[in-house]
N, C-alpha and C positions, 0 to 999 in steps of 0.2 A: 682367718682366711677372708670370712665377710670385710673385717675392715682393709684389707688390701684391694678386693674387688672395688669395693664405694672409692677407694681414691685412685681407681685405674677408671672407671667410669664417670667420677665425679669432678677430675681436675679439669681446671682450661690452661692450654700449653698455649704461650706465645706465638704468633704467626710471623713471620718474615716477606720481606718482598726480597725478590734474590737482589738487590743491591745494600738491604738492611745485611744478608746474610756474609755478603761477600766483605760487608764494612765490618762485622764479627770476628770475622776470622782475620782480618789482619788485625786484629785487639787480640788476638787469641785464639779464636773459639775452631772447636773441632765440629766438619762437618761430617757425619752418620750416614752411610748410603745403606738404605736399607731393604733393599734390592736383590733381587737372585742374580747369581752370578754372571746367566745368559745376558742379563739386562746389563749389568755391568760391562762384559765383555767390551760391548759392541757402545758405550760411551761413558764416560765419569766427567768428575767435577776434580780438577787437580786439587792434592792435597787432599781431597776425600779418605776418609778410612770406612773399608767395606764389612758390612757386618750384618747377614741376610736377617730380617726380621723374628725368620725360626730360631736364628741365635743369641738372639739377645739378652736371655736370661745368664748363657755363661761363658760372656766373654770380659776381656779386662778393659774395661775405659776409664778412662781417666777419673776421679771423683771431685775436684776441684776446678777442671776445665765446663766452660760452658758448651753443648754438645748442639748440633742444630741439624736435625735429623732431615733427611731427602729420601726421597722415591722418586718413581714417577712422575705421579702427577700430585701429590700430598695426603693421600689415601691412610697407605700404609705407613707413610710416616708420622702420622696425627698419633695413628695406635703406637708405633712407638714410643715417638714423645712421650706419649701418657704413660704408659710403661716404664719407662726410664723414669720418669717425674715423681711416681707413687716409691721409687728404688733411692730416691734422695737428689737425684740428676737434678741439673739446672740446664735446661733442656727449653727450645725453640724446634718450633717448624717450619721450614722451608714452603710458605705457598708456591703451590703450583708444580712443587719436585724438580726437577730439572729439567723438564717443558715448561716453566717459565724462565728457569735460566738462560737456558738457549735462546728463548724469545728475546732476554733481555740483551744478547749481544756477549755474555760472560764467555769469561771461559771453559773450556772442553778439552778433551784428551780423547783418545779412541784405545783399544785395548784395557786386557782386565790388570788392575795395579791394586792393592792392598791397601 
């Protein structure tokens, strides 16, 4: 158990700018909202797959897809990342969550989508 703690506290996960993140995911990569659902509700990031932070230990992601986790404002997705990361994941965070998305002009969706 120690040694899983030391690499959930110990890794450094990649940071993104959402135009780094949105240039990912047309390579591939799967974005992570890792967000309650009220938050989702009321906006996402299309193409997003939502996956509340409480869930993350047992849901099925991909293990070969590169993952680039989002919140908010990159809080909660730091912790994920690192969560995922010590689990094998090749895993990125989204500075800023998707308040820098929006800032950047990307795109948005309203209502909750999976």
């Amino acid at each position: 158990m120690f040694g899983f703690l030391k690499r959930l506290t110990g890794s450094r996960v990649p940071g993104l700018t959402p135009q780094d993140a949105q240039e990912l995911t047309r390579q591939g990569a799967l974005i992570v909202d890792v967000r309650e659902p009220a938050e989702r509700a009321r906006i996402f990031i299309p193409g997003s797959r939502h996956v509340p932070l409480g869930d993350l230990g047992s849901t099925d992601l991909p293990p070969g897809q590169v993952l680039i986790c989002q919140c908010a404002g990159g809080h909660r997705s730091a912790l994920a990342a690192r969560q995922l990361q010590a689990q094998g994941f090749d895993v990125r965070n989204l500075k800023g969550g998707i308040q820098a998305w929006q800032a950047a002009g990307l795109p948005t969706r309203t209502g909750s989508r999976t």
